[in-house]
C-alpha positions in Angstrom: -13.0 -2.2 -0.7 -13.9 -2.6 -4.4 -16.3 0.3 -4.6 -14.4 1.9 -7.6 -11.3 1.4 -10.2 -9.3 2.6 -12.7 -7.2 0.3 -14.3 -3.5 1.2 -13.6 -1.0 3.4 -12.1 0.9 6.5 -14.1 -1.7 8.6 -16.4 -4.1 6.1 -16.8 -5.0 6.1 -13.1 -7.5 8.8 -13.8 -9.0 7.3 -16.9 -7.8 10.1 -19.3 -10.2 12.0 -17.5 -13.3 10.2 -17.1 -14.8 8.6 -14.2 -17.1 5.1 -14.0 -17.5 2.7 -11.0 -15.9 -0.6 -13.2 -13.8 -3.8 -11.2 -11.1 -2.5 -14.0 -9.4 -5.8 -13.5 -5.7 -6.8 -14.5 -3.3 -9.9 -14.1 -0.6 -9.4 -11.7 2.3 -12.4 -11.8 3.4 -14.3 -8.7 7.0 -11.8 -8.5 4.2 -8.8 -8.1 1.9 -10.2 -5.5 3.3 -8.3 -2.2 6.6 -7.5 -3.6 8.6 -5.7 -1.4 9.1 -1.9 -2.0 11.7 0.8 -0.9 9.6 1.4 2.3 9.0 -2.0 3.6 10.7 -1.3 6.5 8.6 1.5 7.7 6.0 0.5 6.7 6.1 -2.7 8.9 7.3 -0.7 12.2 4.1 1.5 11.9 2.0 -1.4 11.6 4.0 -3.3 14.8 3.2 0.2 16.3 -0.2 0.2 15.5 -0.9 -3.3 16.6 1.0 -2.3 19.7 -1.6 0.1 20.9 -4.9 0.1 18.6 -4.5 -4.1 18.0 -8.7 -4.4 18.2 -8.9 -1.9 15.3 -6.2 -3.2 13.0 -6.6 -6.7 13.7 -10.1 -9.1 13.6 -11.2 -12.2 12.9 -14.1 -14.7 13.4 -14.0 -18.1 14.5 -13.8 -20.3 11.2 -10.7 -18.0 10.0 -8.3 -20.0 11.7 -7.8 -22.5 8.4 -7.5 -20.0 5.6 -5.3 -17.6 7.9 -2.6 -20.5 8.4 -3.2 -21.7 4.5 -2.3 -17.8 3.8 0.5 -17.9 6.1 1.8 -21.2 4.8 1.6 -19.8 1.4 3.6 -16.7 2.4 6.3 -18.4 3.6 7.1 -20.6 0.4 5.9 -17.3 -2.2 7.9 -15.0 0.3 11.5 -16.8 0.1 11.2 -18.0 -3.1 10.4 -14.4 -4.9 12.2 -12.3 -2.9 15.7 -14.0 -1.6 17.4 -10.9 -0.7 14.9 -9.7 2.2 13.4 -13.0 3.2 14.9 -16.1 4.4 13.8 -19.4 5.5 15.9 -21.7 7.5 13.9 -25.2 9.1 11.2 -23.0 10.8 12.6 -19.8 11.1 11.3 -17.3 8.6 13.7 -14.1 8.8 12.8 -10.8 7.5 16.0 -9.2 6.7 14.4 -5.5 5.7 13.6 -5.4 9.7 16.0 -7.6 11.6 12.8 -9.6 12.8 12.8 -13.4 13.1 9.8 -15.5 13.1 9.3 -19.2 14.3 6.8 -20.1 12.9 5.3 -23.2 14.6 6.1 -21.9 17.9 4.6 -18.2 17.1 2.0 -17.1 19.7 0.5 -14.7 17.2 -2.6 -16.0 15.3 -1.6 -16.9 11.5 -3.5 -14.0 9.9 -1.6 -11.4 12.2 1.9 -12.7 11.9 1.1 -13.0 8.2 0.0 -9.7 8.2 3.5 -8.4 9.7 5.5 -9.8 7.0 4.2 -7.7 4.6 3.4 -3.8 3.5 0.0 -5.0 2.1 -2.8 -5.2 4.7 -4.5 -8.6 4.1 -8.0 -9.1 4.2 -9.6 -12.7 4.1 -12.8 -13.1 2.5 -14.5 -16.9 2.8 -17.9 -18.2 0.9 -20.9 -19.3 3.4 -24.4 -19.9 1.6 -22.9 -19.0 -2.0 -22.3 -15.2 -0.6 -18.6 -13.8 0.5 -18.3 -12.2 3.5 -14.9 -10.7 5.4 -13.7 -13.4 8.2 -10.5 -11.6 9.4 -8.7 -8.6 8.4 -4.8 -7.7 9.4 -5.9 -3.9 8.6 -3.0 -1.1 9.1 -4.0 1.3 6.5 -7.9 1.5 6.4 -8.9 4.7 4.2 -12.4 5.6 5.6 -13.5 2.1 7.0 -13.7 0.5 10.2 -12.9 -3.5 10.5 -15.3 -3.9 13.9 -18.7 -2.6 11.7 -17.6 -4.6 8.5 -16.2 -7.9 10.1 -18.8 -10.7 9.3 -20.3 -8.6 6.5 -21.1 -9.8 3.3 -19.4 -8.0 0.2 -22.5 -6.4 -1.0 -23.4 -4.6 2.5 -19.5 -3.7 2.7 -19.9 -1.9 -0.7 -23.7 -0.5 0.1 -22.3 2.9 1.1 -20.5 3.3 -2.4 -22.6 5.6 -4.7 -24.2 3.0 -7.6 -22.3 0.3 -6.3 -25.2 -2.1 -6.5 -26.6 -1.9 -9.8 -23.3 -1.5 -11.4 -21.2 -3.6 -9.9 -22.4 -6.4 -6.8 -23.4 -8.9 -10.0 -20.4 -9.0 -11.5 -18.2 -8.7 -8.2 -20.2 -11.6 -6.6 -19.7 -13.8 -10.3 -15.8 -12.7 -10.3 -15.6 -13.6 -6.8 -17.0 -17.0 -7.3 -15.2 -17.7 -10.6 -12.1 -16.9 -9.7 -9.4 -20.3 -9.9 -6.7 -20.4 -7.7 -3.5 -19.6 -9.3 -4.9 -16.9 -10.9 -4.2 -13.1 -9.3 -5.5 -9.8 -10.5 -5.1 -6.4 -9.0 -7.2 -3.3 -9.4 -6.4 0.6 -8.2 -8.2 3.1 -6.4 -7.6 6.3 -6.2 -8.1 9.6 -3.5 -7.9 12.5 -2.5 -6.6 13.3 1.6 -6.0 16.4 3.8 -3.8 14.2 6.1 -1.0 11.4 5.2 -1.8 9.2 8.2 -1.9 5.6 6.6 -4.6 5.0 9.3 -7.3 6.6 8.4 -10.5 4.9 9.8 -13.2 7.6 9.9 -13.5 9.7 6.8 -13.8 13.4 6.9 -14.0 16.4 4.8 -11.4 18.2 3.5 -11.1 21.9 4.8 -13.4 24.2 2.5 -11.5 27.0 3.5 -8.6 25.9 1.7 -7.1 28.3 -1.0 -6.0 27.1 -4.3 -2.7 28.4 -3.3 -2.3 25.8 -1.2 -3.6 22.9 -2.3 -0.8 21.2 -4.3 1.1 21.1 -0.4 -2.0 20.6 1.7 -4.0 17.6 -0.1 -2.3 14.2 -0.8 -3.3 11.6 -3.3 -3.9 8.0 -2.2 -3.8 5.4 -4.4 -4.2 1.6 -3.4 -3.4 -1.4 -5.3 -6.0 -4.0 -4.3 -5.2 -7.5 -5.5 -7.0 -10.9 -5.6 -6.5 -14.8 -5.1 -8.2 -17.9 -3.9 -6.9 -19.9 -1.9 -6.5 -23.7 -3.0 -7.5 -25.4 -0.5 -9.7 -23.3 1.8 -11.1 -21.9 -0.8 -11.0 -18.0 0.4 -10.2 -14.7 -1.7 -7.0 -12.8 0.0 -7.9 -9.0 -0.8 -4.6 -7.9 -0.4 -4.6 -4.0 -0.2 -1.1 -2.1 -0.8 -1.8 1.8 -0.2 0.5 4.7 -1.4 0.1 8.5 -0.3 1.8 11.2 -2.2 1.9 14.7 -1.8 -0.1 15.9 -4.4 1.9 18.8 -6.2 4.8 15.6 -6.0 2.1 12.9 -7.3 0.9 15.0 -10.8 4.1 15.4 -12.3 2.9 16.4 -15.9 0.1 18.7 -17.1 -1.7 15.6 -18.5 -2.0 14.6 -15.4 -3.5 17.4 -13.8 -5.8 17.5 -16.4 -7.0 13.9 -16.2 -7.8 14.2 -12.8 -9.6 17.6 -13.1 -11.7 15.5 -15.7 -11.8 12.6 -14.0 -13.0 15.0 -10.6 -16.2 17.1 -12.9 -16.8 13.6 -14.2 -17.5 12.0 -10.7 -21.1 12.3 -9.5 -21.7 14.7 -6.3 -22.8 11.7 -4.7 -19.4 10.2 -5.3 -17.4 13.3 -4.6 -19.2 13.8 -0.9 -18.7 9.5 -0.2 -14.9 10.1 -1.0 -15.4 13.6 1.3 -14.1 15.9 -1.8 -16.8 18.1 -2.5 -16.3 20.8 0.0 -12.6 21.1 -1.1 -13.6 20.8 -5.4 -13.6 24.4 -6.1 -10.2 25.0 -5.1 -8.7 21.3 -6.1 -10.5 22.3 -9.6 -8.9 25.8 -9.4 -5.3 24.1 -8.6 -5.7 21.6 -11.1 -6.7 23.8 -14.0 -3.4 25.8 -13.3 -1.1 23.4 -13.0 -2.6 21.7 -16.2 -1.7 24.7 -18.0 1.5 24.8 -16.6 4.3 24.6 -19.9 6.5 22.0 -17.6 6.3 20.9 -14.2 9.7 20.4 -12.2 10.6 18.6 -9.8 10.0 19.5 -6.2 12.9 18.6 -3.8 11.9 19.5 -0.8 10.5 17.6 2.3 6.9 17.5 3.5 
């Protein structure tokens, strides 16, 4: 979940080129927090797909959840309406989603808050609630998991959902656990991740390695990048953190469209530790990712690529 950052989107996502484990932290404003994008509508139909036929892996929760998950959804349906007129409606108790034709009633919905929350948006939402001064995940509406499953980290507290991150412990499970704690409601920051794919599939619960067969050739059409926008807040009166988890996959040769950027993530990829670069399932697939990446940073200009894939 928070096992590494880089602290926005465009160049900077690869750190001009260096890499470091860091919460890289930024404020987000309320019109940000799960805006609707261009894709909101597909994005929502896989999920109602995937809850359709894998519901125990994309949706969880303990008992206890019950109270943040309707605060969340309460919430949602006054920030919802309110920032974002044109695609969502609310009329007495029925919450209409005009990007999908779907309308909810809310009071009379047989779907637990959490998971009807969880439809509403492209963001999977994640609840995390404090028990003995330590934050541990209590229900999850997960859709897009890159490389973890909810059943083995449902009940977990942050710092054994984070142990299999390379350094995550001394570097980061102090100040996590502080930020976690300190955090006011009100108050909402987002981070981004970043990674490297062999497949686009949003849901992508067991990690595996890229081919090391691949050619450099084809790398720019056969590896995609995956970036997620993870953002924060507590909730007022429950007092939970919604980890709210947006994820984006690109075709790669599409997602570097400059030299710099090539060249940043090159950096950023011979920065990373081995340790790092087998977690994130890179390593066997470096030489030739290096190889592309080295080209295409060379590269005088890099157009535009219009077709499909």
């Amino acid at each position: 979940m928070m096992g590494e950052a880089r602290e926005s989107t465009g160049n900077a996502l690869f750190a001009g080129g260096r890499y470091r484990l860091a919460m890289g932290l930024t404020a987000l404003g309320e019109d940000e927090w799960l805006a609707p994008d261009a894709d909101l509508r597909e994005t929502l139909a896989a999920k109602r797909d995937l809850l359709a036929t894998r519901r125990d892996d994309a949706f969880r929760f303990l008992p206890g959840a019950e109270s943040p998950s309707a605060e969340l959804l309460q919430l949602l349906t006054v920030h919802l309406p309110r920032h974002y007129p044109a695609i969502y409606q609310l009329a007495d108790d029925l919450l209409r989603n005009c990007a999908t034709g779907e309308t909810w009633e809310l009071a009379a919905s047989a779907l637990h808050p959490l998971d009807l929350a969880g439809r509403l948006v492209a963001d999977d939402l994640c609840l995390l609630q404090s028990e003995a001064g330590s934050y541990r995940l209590v229900g999850a509406s997960l859709c897009a998991p890159n490389r973890w499953r909810l059943d083995e980290r449902l009940g977990q507290p942050l710092a054994a959902i984070h142990a299999p991150v390379p350094g995550y412990g001394p570097a980061l499970e102090r100040p996590v656990e502080h930020f976690f704690a300190a955090v006011k409601p009100g108050r909402i920051v987002a981070r981004v991740n970043w990674g490297i794919a062999d497949d686009p599939t949003r849901f992508q619960p067991v990690g595996r390695d890229a081919d090391p067969a691949l050619a450099a050739a084809d790398v720019g059409t056969a590896l995609w990048l995956r970036v997620e926008r993870q953002s924060l807040r507590r909730l007022p009166q429950s007092g939970a953190i919604v980890f709210a988890i947006r994820t984006a996959i690109t075709r790669l040769d599409r997602a570097l469209r400059t030299g710099d950027d090539a060249r940043d993530m090159a950096g950023a990829l011979r920065d990373m530790s081995p340790a790092m670069r087998r977690y994130k399932h890179i390593e066997a697939v470096a030489p030739a990712l290096l190889d592309w990446l080295d080209a295409r940073g060379q590269a005088p200009a890099i157009v535009r690529e219009t077709t499909g894939g």
